[in-house]
N, C-alpha and C positions, 0 to 999 in steps of 0.2 A: 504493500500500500504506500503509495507518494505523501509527505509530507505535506506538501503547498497542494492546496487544489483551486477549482479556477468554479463560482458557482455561477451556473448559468443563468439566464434569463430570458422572458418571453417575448412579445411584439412592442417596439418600441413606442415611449408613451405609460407601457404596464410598469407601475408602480408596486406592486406585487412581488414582483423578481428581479434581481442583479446578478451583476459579477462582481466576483471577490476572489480575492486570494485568500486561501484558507488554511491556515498550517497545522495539521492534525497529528505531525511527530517534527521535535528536533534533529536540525538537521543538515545545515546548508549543502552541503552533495548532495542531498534526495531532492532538491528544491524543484521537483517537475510538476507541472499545472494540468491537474485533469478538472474535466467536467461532472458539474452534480448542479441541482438543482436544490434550491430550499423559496420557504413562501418569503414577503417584504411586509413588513408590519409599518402603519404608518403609527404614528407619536401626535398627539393632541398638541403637546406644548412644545413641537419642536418642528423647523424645519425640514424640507427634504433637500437635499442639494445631488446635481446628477452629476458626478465628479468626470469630467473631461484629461488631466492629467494630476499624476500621484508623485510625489518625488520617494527616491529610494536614497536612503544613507545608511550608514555604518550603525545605526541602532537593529534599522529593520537587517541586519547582516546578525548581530549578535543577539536580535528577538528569536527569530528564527530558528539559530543554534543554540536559543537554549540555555545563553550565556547574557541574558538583560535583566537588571537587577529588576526592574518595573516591566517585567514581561506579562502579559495577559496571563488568563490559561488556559487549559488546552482546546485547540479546536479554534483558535483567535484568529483574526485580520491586522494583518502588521500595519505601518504607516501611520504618520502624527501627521505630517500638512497633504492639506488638497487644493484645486481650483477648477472649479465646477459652476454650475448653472441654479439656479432656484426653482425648483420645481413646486413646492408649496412651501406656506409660510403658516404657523398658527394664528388663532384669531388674536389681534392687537399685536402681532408682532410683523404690522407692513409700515413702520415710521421709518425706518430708516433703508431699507427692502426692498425691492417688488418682485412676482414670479418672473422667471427669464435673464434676470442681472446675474452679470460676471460676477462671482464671490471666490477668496480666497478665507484659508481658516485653519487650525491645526484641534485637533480631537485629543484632546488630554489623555484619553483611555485608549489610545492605538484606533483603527480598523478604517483607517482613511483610504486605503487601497482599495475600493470598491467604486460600483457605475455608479451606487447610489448610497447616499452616509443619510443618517437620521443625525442631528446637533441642534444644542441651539443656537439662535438667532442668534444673539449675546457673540457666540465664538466666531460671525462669517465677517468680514472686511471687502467692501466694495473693488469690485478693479477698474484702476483708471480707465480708459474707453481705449487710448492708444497701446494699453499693455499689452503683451503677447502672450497669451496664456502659458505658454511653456517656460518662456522667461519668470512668469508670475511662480509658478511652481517649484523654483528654485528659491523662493523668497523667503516661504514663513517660519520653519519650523528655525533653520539656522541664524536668518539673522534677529528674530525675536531673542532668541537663544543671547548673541554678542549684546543685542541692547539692554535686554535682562542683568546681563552680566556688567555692563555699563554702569547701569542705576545701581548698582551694589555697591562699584566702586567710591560712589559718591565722589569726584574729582570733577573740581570747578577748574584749575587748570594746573600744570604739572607733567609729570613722567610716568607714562604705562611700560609697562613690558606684557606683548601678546604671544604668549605659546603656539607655535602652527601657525603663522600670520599669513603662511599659503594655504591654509588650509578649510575645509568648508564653511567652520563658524571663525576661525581666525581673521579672516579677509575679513570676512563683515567686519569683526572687534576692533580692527585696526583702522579700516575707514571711518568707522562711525566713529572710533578716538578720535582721531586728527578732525574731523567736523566740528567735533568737541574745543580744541584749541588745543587739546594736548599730544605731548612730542612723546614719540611711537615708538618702542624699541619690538624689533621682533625676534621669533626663533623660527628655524625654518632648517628640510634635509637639502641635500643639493638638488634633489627633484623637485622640489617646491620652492624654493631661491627664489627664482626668476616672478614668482606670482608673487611673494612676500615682498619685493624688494619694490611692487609699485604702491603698497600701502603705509611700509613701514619706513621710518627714516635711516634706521640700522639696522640692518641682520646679520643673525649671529648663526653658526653651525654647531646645531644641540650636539651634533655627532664629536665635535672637538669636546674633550676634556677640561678644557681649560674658558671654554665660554664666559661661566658666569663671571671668574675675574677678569675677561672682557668688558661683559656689560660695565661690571662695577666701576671700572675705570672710564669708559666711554660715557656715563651717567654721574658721574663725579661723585661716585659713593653708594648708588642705588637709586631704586624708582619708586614715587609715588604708590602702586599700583599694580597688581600681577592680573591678570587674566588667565587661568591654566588650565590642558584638561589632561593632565599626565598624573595629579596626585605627587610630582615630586615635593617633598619634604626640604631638600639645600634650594628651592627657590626661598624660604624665608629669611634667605641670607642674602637676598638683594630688595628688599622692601624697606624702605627708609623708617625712621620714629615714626609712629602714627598713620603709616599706610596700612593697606589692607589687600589682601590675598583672596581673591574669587575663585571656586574652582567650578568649572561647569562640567566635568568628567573626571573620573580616577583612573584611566588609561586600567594596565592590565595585558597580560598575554592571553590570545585564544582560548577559552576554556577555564580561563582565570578572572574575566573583567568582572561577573558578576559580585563572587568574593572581595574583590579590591575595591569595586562601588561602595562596598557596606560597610565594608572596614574605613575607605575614603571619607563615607555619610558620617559613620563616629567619631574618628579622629577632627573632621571640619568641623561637627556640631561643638566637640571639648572646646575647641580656640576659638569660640566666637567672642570671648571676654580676653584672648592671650595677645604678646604681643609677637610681632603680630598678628591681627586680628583676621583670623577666615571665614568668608559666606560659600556657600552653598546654593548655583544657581541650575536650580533643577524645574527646566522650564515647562513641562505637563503640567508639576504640583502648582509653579505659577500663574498658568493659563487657567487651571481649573478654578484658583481663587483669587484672582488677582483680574480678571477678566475686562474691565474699564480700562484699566492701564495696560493691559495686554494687547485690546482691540485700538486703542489710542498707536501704539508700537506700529501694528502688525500696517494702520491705515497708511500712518506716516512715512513707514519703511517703504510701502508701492508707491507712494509720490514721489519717494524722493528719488529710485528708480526710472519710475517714469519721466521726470524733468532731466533724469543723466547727472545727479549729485552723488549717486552710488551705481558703484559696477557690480551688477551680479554675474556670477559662476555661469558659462556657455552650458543651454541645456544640451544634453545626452539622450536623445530618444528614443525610446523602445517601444517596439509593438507590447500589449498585454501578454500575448499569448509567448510572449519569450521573453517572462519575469524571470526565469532561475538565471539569464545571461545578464542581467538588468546587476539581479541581487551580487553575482561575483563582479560586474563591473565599479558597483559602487564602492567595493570594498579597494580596488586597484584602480579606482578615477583619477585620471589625470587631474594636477594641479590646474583649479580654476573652474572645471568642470562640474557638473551635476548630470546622476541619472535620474532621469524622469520617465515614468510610462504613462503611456496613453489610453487609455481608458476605453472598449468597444462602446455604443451606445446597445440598449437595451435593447 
C-alpha cells in the first residue's frame, strides 16, 4: 500500500469531492499518489477555497517521513500555504471577501494540498489582481515565517545576523531586515552564496570553522539580533548585551529533527528570561492565535511583492499527479527557488 494517495473527485463545480494528497504511512521513498475517492463536507462557519497551486517545503519532506514534531496523524494532508479561489463564504463572513476572488492563506493544522481546503475567512488574504498565482504560492507560509520572526526581534535599528540568508525563509528574513533599516549579516553554503549575497551585506561560510570570529570582528563585537533555524547553541556568543536570539527551527539530521525540535522547544522556552534572551517563532501556533497580525503580515507581504519591494523565490512547477518528484525536489531546491504544485480542478 502507497503512502501518499491522491483523493479523487467528481464533475467540476461538485463540492462534495477533491483531491488531496493523502499520506496513510511514513515514508518519503513510498511517496506514490494513487486514487480513492472520499465525500466533501461543507462547514457553516467557514469558507471553501478551490486551491489552484500548493507550495511544497522541507516541513511537508519531514511530515511525511515521519520526522515533524507538529505532524498531523495518521491518514493526514501535508501543506500549511495555498492560493486558490473562493468558492463559498459563510453567512456575515462577505466584508472583506467575495465568491470567485484570488485568496492566499496558510492552514495552521496542515492539509493545504488539496483542490478544495475548508478554513476560515479570518486565515485567507486577498491577491493583488496583477499577482501570479504561482509566484503568490511561494509567498505565505515562509515569508510570514521571517516577518514572525522579525516582530520577535523587536529591533528599531541595529545588527541582524540571518542563518541560511539563501535560503527559503532566510531570503525573506534578510530582505525584510534591511527594509527595516537594519544592517544584514548572513550565513550561507557555497551553493546558496550567490542568492545570500543579494540580500545580505556580508556573508559568511557556516562550512568554515572559524566564521563566527569573523562575524565578531566584521560587527565590531556582535549583532543586535540572530534569526536561526539550526538550534546552534555558540550563536549566543555573537549577540551583543540585551539582544535576542529567534529560532524559527532546530535543524536536526534525517530521522532526528523531530527529537531536536522538542528538545530545541525546551531548551528556547528555559532562556526566555537568560541572557541572552531566546523566542521561539513557530509560525502554525502563531497563525492559529495571532490571526489579525498574521493576516495584517501575510496582506502586506503580497503588496509589497506585487509593487517589486521584495523578490520572491522562482516558482518550480509541478503537475499534481507527480507530487513524490515535487516532494524530493523541495528537499534538493535550488537556491532561490520554490516547489509548487498545481492543483487539477474538480
Amino acid at each position: 500500500m502507497n503512502n501518499v494517495s491522491c483523493e479523487g473527485g467528481g464533475a467540476a463545480g461538485d463540492t462534495s469531492r477533491r483531491w488531496a494528497i493523502r499520506v496513510a504511512r511514513s515514508g518519503l521513498d513510498r511517496a506514490a499518489p494513487v486514487q480513492e475517492r472520499v465525500p466533501w463536507r461543507r462547514g457553516g462557519r467557514q469558507a471553501i477555497v478551490r486551491v489552484t497551486h500548493a507550495s511544497v517545503g522541507v516541513t511537508d519532506a519531514m511530515a511525511v517521513r515521519g520526522d515533524y514534531l507538529l505532524r498531523p496523524g495518521r491518514g493526514f494532508v501535508p501543506g500549511y500555504d495555498f492560493v486558490g479561489t473562493v468558492q463559498s463564504l459563510p453567512p456575515g463572513g462577505r466584508g472583506r471577501l467575495r465568491i470567485g476572488q484570488r485568496v492566499a492563506g496558510v492552514r495552521p493544522e496542515m492539509g493545504a494540498q488539496a483542490s478544495l481546503v475548508r478554513v476560515p475567512p479570518s486565515l485567507l488574504a486577498p491577491l493583488p489582481d496583477r499577482l501570479d498565482s504561482s509566484t503568490a504560492a511561494t509567498i505565505p507560509l515562509d515569508a510570514v515565517t521571517a516577518w514572525f520572526a522579525l516582530d520577535a526581534l523587536a529591533l528599531r535599528s541595529g545588527t541582524v545576523l540571518v542563518q541560511g540568508a539563501g535560503g527559503a525563509v532566510g531570503a525573506w528574513a534578510a530582505q525584510l531586515a534591511a527594509a527595516r533599516g537594519l544592517t544584514v549579516f548572513g550565513t550561507a553554503s557555497p551553493r546558496s552564496r550567490a542568492q545570500a549575497e543579494r540580500f545580505a551585506s556580508t556573508v559568511f561560510d557556516y562550512r568554515d570553522g572559524g566564521w563566527i570570529d569573523q562575524l565578531l570582528d566584521a560587527s565590531g563585537g556582535g549583532v543586535d539580533g540572530v534569526i536561526d533555524h539550526t538550534g546552534d547553541h555558540s550563536l549566543r556568543r555573537v549577540v551583543r548585551p540585551g539582544g535576542r536570539l529567534v529560532r524559527t527551527a532546530f535543524g536536526g539530521a534525517p530521522g532526528a529533527q523531530r527529537a531536536a525540535t522538542a528538545a530545541g522547544f525546551l531548551t528556547s522556552s528555559l532562556r526566555r528570561w537568560a541572557r541572552p534572551d531566546e523566542r521561539i517563532c513557530s509560525t502554525p501556533i502563531l497563525v492559529a492565535t495571532r490571526r489579525e497580525r498574521y493576516r495584517q503580515a501575510l496582506t502586506g507581504l503580497l503588496a509589497a511583492v506585487d509593487a517589486g519591494q521584495l523578490v520572491p523565490p522562482r516558482p518550480r512547477s509541478w503537475p499534481f499527479d507527480r507530487y513524490a518528484e515535487a516532494l524530493a525536489a523541495s528537499v534538493q531546491a535550488v537556491a532561490g527557488e520554490k516547489t509548487i504544485i498545481v492543483l487539477p480542478e474538480s
